[in-house]
Each structure stands twice: as structure tokens, then as C-alpha cells.
Backbone as CSV, one residue per row, in Angstrom:
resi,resn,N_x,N_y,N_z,CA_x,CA_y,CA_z,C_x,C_y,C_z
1,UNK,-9.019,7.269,-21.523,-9.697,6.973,-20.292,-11.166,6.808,-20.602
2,UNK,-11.675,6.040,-20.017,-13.087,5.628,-20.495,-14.127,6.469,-19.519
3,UNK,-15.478,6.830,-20.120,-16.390,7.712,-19.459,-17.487,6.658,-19.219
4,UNK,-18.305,6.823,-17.982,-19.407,6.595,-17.505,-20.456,7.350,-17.998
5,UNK,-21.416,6.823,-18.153,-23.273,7.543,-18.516,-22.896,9.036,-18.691
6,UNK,-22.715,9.621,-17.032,-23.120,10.886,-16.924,-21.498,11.252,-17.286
7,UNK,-20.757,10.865,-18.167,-19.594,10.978,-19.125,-18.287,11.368,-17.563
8,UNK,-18.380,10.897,-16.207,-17.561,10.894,-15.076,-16.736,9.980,-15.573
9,UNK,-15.080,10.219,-15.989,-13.955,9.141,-15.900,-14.583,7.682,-14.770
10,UNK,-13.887,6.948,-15.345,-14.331,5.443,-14.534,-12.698,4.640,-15.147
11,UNK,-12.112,4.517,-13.847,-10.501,4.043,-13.065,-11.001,2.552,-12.924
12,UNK,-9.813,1.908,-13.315,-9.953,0.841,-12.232,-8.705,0.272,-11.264
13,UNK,-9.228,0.094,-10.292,-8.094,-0.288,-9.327,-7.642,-1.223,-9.711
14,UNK,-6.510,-1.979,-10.044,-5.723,-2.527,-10.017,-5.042,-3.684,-8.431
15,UNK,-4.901,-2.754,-8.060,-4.310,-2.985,-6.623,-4.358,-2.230,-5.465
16,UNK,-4.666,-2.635,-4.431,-3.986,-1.710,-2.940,-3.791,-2.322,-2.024
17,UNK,-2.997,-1.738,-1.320,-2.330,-2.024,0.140,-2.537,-1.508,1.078
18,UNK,-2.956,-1.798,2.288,-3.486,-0.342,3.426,-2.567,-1.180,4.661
19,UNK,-2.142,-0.438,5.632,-1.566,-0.493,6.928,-2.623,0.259,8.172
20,UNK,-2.388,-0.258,9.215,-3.087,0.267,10.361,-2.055,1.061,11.016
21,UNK,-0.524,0.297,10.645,0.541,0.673,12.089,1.639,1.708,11.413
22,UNK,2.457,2.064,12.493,3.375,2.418,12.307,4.792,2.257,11.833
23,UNK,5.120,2.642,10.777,6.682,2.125,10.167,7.332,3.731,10.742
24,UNK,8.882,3.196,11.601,9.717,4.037,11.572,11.217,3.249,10.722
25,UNK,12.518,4.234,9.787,13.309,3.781,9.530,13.826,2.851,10.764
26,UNK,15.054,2.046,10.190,15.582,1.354,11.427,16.398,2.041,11.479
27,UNK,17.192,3.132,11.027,18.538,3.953,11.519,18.645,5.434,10.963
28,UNK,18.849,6.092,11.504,18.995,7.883,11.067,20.147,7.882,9.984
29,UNK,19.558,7.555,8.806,20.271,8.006,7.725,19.662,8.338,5.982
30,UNK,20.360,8.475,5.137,19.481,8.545,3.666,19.714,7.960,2.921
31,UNK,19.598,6.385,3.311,19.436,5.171,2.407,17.729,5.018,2.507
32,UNK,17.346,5.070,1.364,15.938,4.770,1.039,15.960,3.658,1.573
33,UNK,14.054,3.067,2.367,14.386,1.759,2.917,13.108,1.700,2.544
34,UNK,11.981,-0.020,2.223,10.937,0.029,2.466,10.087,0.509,3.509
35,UNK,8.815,1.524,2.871,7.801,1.523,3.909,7.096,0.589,4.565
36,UNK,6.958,-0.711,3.767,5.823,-1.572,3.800,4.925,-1.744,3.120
37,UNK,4.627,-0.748,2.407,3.081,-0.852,1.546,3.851,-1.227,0.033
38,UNK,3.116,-2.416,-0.245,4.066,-3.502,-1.635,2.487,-4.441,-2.027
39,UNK,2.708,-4.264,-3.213,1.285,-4.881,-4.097,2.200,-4.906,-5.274
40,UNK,1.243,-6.390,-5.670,1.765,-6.888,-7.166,0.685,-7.250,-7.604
41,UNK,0.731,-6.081,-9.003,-0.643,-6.349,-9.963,0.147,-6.837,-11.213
42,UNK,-0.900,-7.452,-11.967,-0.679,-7.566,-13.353,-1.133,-6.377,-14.251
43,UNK,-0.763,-5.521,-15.131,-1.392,-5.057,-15.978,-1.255,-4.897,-17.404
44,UNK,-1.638,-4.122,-18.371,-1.457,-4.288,-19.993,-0.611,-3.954,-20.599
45,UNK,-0.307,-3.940,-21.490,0.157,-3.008,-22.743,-0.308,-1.747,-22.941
46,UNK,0.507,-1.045,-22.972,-0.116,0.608,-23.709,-1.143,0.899,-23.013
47,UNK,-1.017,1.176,-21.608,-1.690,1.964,-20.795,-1.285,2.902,-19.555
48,UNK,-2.225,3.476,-19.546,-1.877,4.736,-18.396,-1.589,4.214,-17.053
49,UNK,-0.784,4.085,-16.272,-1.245,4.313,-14.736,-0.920,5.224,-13.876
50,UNK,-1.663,4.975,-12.638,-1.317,5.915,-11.563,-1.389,4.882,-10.395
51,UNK,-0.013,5.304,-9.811,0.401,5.333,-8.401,0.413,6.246,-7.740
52,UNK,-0.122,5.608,-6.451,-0.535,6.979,-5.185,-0.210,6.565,-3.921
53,UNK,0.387,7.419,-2.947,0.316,6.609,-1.512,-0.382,7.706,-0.434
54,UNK,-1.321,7.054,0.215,-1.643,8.421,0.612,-1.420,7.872,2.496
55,UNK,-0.374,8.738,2.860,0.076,8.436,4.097,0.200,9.614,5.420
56,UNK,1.116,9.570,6.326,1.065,10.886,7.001,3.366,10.544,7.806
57,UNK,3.392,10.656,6.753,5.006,11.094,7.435,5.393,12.168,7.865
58,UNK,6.183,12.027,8.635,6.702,12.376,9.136,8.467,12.178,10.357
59,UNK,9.299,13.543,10.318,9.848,13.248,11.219,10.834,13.600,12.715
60,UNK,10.296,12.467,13.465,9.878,12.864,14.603,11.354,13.656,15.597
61,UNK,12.604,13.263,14.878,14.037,13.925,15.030,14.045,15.446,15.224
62,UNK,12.688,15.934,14.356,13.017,17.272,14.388,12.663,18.213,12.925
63,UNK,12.873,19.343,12.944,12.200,19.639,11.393,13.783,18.862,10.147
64,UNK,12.394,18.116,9.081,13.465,17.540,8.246,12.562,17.195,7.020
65,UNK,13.458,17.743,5.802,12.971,17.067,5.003,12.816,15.352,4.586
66,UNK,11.467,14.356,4.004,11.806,13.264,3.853,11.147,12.916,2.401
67,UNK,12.676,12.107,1.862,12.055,11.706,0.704,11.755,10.658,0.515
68,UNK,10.405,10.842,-0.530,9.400,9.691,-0.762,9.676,9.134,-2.388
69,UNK,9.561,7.288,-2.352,10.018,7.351,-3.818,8.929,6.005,-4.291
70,UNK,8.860,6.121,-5.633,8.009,4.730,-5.639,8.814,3.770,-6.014
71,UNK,8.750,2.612,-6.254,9.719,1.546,-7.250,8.410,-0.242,-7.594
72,UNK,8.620,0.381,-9.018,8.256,-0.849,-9.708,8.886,-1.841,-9.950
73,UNK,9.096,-2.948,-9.505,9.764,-4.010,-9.550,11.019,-3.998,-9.128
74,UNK,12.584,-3.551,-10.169,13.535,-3.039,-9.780,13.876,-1.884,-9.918
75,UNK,12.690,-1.116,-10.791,13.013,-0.059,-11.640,11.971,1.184,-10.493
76,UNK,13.136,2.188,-10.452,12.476,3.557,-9.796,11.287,4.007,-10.522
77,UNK,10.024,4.503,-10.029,9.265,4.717,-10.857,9.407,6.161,-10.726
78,UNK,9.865,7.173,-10.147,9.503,7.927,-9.401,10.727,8.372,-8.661
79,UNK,11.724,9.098,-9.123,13.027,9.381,-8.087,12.581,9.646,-6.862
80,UNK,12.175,11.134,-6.747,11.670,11.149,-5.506,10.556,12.298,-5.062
81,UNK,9.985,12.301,-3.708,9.083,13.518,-3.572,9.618,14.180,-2.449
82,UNK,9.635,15.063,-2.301,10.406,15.910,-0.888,9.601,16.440,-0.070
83,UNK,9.216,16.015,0.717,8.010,16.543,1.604,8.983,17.877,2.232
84,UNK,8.436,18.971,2.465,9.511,19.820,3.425,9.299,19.551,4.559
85,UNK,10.408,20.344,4.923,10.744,19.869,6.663,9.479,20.312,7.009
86,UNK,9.442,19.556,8.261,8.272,19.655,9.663,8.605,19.181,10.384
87,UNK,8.090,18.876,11.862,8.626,18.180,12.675,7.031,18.061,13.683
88,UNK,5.850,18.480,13.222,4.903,18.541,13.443,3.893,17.369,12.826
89,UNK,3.516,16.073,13.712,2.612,14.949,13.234,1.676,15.770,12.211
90,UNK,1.113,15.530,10.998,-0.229,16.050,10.614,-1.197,14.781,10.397
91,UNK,-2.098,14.827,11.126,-3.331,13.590,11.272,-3.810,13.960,9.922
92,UNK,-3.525,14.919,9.057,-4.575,15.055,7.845,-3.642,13.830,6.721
93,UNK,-4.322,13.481,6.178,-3.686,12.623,4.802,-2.786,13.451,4.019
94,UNK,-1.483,13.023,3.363,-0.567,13.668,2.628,-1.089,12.491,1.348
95,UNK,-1.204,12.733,0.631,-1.117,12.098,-1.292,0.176,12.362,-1.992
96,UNK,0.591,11.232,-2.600,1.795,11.493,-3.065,1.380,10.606,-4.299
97,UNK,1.500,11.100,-6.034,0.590,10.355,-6.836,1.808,10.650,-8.048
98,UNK,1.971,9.515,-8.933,2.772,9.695,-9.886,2.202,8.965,-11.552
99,UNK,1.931,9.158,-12.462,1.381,8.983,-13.474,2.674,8.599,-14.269
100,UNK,2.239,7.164,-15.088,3.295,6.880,-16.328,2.532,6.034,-16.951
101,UNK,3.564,5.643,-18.064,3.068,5.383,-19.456,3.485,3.316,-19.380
102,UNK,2.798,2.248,-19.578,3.441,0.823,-20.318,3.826,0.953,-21.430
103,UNK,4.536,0.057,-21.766,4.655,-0.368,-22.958,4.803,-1.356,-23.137
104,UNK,5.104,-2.707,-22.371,4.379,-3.300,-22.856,4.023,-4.272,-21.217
105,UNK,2.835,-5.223,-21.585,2.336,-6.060,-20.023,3.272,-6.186,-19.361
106,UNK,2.562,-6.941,-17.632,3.623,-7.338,-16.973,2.642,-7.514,-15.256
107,UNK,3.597,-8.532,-14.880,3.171,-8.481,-13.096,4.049,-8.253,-12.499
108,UNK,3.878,-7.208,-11.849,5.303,-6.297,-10.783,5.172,-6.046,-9.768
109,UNK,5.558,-6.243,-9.102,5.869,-5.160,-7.316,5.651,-4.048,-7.197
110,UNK,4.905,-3.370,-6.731,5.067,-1.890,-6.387,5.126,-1.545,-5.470
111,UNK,6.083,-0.729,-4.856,6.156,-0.445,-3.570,5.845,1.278,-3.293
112,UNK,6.624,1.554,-1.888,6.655,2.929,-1.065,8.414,2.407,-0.734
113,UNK,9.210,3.612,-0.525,10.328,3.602,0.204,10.357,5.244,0.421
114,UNK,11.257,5.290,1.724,11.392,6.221,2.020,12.426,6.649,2.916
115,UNK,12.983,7.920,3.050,14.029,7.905,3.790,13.943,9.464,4.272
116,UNK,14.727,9.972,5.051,15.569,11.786,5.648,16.086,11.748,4.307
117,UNK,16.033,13.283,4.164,17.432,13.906,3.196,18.650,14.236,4.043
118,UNK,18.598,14.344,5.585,20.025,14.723,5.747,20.273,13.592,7.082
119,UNK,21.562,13.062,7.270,21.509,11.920,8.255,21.127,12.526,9.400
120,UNK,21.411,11.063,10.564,21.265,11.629,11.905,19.714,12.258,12.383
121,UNK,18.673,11.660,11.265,17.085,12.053,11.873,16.694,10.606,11.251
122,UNK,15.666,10.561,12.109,14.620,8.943,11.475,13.925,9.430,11.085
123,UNK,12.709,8.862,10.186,11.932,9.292,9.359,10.002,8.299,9.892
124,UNK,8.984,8.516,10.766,8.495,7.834,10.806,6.904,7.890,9.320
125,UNK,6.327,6.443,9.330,5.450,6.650,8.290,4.113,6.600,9.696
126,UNK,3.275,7.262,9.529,2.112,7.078,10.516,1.097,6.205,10.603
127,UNK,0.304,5.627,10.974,-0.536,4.937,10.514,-1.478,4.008,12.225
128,UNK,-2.742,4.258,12.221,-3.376,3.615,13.297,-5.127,3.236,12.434
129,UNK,-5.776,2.646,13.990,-6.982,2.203,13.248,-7.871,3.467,12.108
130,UNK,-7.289,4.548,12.814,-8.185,6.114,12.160,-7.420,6.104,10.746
131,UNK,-6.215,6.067,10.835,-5.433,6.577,9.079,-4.467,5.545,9.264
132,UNK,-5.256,5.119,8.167,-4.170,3.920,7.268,-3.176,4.442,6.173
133,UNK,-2.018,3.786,5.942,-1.188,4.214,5.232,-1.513,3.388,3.783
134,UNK,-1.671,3.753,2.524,-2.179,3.296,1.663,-1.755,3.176,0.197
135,UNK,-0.848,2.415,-0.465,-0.359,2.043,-1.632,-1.645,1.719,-2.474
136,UNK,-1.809,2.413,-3.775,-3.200,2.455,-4.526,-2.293,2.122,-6.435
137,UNK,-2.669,1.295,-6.692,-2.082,1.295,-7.903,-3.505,1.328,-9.093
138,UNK,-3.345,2.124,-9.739,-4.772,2.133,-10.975,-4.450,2.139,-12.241
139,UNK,-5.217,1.614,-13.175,-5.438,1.924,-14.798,-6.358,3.272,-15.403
140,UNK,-5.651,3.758,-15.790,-6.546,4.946,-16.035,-7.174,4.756,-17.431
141,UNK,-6.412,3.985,-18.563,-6.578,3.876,-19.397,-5.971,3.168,-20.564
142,UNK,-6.100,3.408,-22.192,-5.339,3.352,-23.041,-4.381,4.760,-22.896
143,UNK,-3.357,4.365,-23.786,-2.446,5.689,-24.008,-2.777,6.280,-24.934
């Protein structure tokens, strides 16, 4: 990872995606479905990245766990993240951030999907003019 002057890491973005609105699943079940937030960067060989989404799910069925997953192109990047149950909106930002390795270049898709762990609840993603829902893809570095 490369240092700045006062030797502070220095990232570079790659890509992002931001939303204003609201995504709810279309049906109470635990088929992962897109969130919406999807960016296609190009990046190198033999480097670091990080994916992040920083959103506010939730769901609104009732207390439930929901899982969050990333996917690069066709390939899962990221099985999954399990937010625990709640059933309580939180206006604060949730981060959900996953670090891996290239090997070699490429221009890919990156998405958000998400779903309930148990059927029979919907799962909503939050998002208005105040908190945007936000797909962040970065280079951190060489490996």
C-alpha cells in the first residue's frame, strides 16, 4: 500500500455506486436477490482490494436475521454477512467491507445482494436524500 508525505496510506477508488431510494426484496424468502448497487471497474494484476457497502438494512417483517453477500462478476466474493436480527430501522450507517487478493487483471461487475435467513420476512435496503446506500470498490495496493 503506498504512503503519502505525512506517511497516511493513500487508496484509490476504483469505483462507486450510491442510491438515494429504497430497495425492498420482491418476495419473503432466502434466495439472495440484487440490491441495486452494481459498478464495473477495471483493475490489475496482483493487487489488493476492498469492497464495502455501507447501507442501513433492515427488516421490516419483524426481528430477522439478513444476509449480505458481495459477487464479482459470477463469482461470490464474499459468502455472506449476517447482520443479527432487529426489526428496529437504524438511521446510523452499517459497513459491510471485505478484502481480497487478484491475480490476475480484469473488468467486472460488482455488486450487493441480499436476502432473510429464514422465509416468510422481506428484507428492506434503506436509503433517502440523508443516507445513501453505497457500493465502494478500492485498490489498496500491490500484494
Amino acid at each position: 500500500m503506498g504512503f503519502g508525505v505525512d506517511r497516511v496510506p493513500t487508496y484509490r477508488v476504483l469505483g462507486s455506486h450510491a442510491l438515494s431510494t429504497i430497495f425492498n426484496t420482491s418476495s419473503t424468502h432466502t434466495t439472495f436477490q440484487d440490491e441495486g448497487l452494481t459498478k464495473t471497474v477495471t483493475y490489475a494484476a496482483n493487487r489488493i482490494l476492498r469492497i464495502s457497502f455501507i447501507g442501513h438494512p433492515h427488516a421490516p417483517g419483524g426481528a430477522q436475521t439478513i444476509n449480505i453477500r458481495f459477487v464479482r462478476g459470477a463469482s461470490t466474493v464474499l459468502a455472506s454477512f449476517q447482520l443479527p436480527a432487529a426489526n428496529v430501522l437504524n438511521v446510523e450507517s452499517t459497513t459491510f467491507t471485505k478484502i481480497f487478493f487478484t491475480s490476475a487483471g480484469a473488468t467486472e461487475a460488482f455488486k450487493v445482494q441480499i436476502c432473510a435467513q429464514t422465509s416468510n420476512t422481506g428484507v428492506t435496503s434503506y436509503g433517502d436524500a440523508n443516507y445513501a446506500r453505497v457500493l465502494l470498490i478500492e485498490d489498496l495496493g500491490p500484494q
